[in-house]
C-alpha distance (Angstrom), angle and dihedral (degrees) to the residues before:
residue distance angle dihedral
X1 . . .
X2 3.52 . .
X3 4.12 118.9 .
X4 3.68 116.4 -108.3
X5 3.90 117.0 -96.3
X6 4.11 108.1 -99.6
X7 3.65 123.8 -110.6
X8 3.85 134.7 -148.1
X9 4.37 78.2 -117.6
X10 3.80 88.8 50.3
X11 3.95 93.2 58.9
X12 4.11 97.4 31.6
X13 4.22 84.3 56.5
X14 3.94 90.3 48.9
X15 3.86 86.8 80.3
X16 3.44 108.7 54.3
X17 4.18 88.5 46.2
X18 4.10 87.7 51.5
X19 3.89 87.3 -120.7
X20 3.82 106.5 152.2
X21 3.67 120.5 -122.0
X22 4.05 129.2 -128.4
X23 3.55 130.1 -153.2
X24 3.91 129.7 167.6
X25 3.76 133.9 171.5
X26 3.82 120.7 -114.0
X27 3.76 119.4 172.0
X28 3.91 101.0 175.5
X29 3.84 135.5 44.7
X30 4.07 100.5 -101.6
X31 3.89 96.1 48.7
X32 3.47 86.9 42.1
X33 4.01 90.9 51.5
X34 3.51 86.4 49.9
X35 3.74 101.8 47.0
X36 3.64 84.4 53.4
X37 3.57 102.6 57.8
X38 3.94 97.4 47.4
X39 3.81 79.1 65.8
X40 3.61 101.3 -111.9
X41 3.83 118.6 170.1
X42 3.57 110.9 -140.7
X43 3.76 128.3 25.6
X44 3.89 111.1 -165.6
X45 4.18 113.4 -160.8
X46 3.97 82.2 -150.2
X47 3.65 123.0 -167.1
X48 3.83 78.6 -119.7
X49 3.67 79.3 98.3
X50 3.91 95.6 85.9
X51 3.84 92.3 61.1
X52 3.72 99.4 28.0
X53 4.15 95.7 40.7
X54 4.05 111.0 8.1
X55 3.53 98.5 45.9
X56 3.72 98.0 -112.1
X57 3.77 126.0 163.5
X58 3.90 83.0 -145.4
X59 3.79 145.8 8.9
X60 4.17 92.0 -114.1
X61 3.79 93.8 84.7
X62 3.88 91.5 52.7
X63 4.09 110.0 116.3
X64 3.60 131.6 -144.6
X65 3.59 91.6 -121.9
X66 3.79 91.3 53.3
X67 3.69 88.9 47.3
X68 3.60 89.1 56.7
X69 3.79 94.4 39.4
X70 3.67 93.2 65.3
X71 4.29 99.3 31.0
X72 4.18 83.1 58.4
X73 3.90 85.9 56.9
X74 3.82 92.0 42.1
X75 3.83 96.3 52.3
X76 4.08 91.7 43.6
X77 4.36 77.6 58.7
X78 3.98 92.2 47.1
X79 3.97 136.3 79.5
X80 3.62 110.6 150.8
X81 3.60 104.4 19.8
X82 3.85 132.2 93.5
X83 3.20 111.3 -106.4
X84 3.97 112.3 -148.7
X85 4.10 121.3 175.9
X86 3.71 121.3 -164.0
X87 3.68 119.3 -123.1
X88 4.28 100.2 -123.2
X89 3.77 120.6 -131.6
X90 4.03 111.4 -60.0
X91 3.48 88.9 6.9
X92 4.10 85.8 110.1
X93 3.54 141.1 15.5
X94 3.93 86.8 52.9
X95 3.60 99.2 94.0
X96 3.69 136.1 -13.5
X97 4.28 82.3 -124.5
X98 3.08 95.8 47.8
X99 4.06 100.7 39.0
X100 3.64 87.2 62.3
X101 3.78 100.2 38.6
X102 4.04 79.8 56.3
X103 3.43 93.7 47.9
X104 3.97 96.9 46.1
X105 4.18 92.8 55.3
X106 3.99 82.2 61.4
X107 3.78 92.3 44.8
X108 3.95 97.0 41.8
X109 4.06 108.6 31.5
X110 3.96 95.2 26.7
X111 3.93 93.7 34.1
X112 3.66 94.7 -145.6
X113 3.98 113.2 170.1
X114 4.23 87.8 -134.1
X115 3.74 144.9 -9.0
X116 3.55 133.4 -127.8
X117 3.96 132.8 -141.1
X118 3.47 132.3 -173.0
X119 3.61 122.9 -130.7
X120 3.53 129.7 -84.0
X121 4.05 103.0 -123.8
X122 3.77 104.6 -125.5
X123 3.66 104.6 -12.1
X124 3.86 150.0 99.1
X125 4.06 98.6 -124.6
X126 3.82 97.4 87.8
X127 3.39 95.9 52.4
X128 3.95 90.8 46.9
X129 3.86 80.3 49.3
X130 3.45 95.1 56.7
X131 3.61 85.3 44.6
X132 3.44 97.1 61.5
X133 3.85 96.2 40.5
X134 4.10 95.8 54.6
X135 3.66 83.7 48.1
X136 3.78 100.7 52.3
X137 4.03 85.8 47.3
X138 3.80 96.4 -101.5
X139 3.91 113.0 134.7
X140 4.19 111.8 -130.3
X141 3.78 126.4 -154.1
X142 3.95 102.3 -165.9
X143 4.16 114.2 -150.4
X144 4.13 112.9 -154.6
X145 4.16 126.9 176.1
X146 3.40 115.6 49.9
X147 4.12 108.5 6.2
X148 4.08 114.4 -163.1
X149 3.75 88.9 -146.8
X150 3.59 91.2 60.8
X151 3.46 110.6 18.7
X152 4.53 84.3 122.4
X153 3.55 84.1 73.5
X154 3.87 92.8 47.0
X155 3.60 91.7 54.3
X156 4.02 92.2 -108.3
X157 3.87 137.6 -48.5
X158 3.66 93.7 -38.2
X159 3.93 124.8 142.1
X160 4.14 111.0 -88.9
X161 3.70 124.7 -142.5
X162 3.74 103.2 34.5
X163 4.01 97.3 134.2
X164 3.81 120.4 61.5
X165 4.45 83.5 -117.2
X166 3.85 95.6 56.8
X167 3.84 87.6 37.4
X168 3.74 95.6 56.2
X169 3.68 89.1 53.8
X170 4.06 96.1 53.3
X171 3.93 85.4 51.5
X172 3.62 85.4 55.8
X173 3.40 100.3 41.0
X174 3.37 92.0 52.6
X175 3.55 95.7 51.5
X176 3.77 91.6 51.2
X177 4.04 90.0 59.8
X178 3.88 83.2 41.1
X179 4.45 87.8 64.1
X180 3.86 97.4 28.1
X181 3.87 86.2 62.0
X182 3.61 110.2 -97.3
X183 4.23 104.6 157.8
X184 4.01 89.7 -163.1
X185 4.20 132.0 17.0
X186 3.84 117.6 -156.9
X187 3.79 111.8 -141.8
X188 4.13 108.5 -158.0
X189 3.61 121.4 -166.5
X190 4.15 105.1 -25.4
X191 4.46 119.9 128.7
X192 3.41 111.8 -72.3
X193 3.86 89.3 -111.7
X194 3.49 96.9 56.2
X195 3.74 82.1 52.8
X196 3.84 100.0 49.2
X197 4.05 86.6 46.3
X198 4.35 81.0 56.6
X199 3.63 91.7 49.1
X200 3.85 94.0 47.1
X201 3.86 95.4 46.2
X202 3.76 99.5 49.9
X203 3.89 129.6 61.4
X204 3.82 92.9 -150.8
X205 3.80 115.4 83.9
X206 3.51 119.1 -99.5
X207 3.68 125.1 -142.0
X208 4.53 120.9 -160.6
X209 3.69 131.9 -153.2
X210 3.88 103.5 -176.4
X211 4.02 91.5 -3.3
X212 3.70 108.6 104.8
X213 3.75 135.2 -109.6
X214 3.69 102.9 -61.6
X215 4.11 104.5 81.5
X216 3.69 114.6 87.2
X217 3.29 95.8 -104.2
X218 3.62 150.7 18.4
X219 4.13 136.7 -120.1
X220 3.72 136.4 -169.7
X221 3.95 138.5 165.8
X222 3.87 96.5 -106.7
X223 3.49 96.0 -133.4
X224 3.85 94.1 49.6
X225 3.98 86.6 57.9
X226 4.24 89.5 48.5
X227 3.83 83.5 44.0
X228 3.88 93.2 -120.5
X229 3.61 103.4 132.2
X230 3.90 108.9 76.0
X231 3.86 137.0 -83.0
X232 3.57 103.1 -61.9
X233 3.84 116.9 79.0
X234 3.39 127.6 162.9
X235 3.45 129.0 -116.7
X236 3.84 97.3 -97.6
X237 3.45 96.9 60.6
X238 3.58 135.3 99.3
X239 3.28 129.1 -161.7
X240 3.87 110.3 -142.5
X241 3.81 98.0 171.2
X242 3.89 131.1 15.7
X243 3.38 90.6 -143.1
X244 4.32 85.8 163.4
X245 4.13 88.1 64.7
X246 3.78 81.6 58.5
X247 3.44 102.9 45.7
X248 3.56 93.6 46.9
X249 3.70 90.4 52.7
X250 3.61 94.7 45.9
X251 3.83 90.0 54.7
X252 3.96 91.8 44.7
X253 3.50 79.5 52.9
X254 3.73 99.9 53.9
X255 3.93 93.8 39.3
X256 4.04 90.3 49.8
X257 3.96 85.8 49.3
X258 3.84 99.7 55.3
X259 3.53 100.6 41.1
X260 3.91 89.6 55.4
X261 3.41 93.6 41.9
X262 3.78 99.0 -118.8
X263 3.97 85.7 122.3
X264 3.16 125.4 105.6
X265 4.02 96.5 21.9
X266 4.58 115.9 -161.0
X267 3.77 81.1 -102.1
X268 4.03 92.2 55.5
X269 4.43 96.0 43.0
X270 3.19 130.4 66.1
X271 4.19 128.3 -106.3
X272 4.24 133.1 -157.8
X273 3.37 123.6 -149.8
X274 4.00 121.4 -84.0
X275 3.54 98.9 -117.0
X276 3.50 100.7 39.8
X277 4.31 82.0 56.2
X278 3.78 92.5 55.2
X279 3.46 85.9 58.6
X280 4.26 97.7 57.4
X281 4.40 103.7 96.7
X282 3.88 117.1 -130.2
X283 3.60 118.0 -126.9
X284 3.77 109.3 -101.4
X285 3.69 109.7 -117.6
X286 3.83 103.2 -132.6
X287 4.32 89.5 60.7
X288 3.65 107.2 41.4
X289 3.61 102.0 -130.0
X290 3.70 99.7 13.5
X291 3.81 119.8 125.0
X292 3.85 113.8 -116.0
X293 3.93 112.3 -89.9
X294 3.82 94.2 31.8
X295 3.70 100.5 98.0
X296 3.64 117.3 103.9
């Protein structure tokens, strides 16, 4: 029997029990499939997608539309899961109008259970965001340390939070998602005690990429964990399949097999019955084309 569909409820009740969250990316309708059946909790349609998928040096050029695009093929893949979308770059924090007419395409044409924005860096909008989001009925998972949309401002990918100043302000950031409704808060790449401090403050469930073992729960880019992505991976990922090695094999394989013939074996084409080939006319030779006994 089929499990029961998750709930925003189901996940905010995980924390309190000590039950450990999961949340993977997916960004098409087989990985999502997949994801789905090994039971994870929460797949996120990140914006990920434009470096991961599109080819993108970054996630800022990453559209709404494309955002939708691939969430629609996600949540065709998914029937348990939560599905959460991210909210691309200017998508939010523009207008309160605007933030939740954003946010509403995702929910309505991609049918994703929630959306997710990243923090702000210093100022009031997010919060207002989320505001505006809870109020309209659209769930929010917030996302604080480093923040891929603007990580220019942050001076790169580096780790957040690793003074007692720049800590403070995470705690407080987090707390501000925590009261304008967030139900979750990524943390992404800040010390694993800054981290556990997050976790103890808030009551929603907090869920690390690159912030140790003490949120309650834990999120990767799929394909960094399958090791599909590159050769650069950062420190906080593990790579729990090299799924490339196998791919590449499997295509040596393939090319190796045509070129010598071996591919497509009798058992792998298909055949027509005997008599019904006797009955197929051979071009005549004189009339390219014609059928034999048609030339005049």
């Amino acid at each position: 029997m089929p499990e029961a569909t998750l709930t925003i409820p189901d996940i905010l009740q995980r924390k309190p029990r000590g039950e450990k969250i999961t949340m993977l990316t997916a960004y098409d309708f087989p990985m999502a499939r997949l994801l789905d059946r090994a039971g994870v909790d929460l797949v996120l349609v990140g914006d990920s997608l434009g470096m991961v998928a599109l080819g993108y040096s970054s996630t800022v050029p990453v559209t709404l539309d494309e955002m939708i695009h691939h969430a629609r093929a996600v949540r065709r893949g998914v029937t348990r899961a939560l599905v959460v979308g991210d909210m691309p770059f200017m998508s939010f924090n523009v207008s309160r109008e605007e933030t939740v007419r954003n946010a509403g395409r995702l929910m309505k044409e991609a049918g994703c259970d929630a959306v997710k924005i990243e923090w702000g860096q210093g100022s009031g909008e997010s919060l207002d965001s989320v505001r505006a989001l809870t109020e309209a009925g659209i769930p929010v998972m917030g996302h604080l340390g480093l923040t891929p949309q603007t990580a220019g401002k942050l001076g790169g990918f580096r780790v957040q939070g690793k003074t007692a100043q720049t800590a403070q302000k995470l705690l407080e950031a987090a707390a501000g998602l925590e009261e304008a409704g967030c139900f979750a808060v990524v943390l992404e790449c800040i010390p694993s005690q800054v981290a556990r401090l997050i976790t103890r403050q808030v009551n929603i469930p907090t869920l690390g990429i690159g912030a140790g073992p003490d949120c309650d729960g834990q999120v990767l880019v799929t394909h960094d964990l399958l090791h599909l992505t590159g050769a650069f991976y950062p420190k906080f990922v593990r790579a729990f399949a090299r799924i490339d090695q196998r791919i590449l094999k499997a295509l040596g394989e393939f090319k190796g097999a045509v070129r010598s013939g071996k591919f497509p074996a009798a058992a792998e084409s298909y055949s027509m019955p005997e008599e019904e080939r006797k009955k197929i006319s051979r071009p005549g030779r004189g009339v390219r084309g014609a059928p034999k006994g048609t030339r005049k």
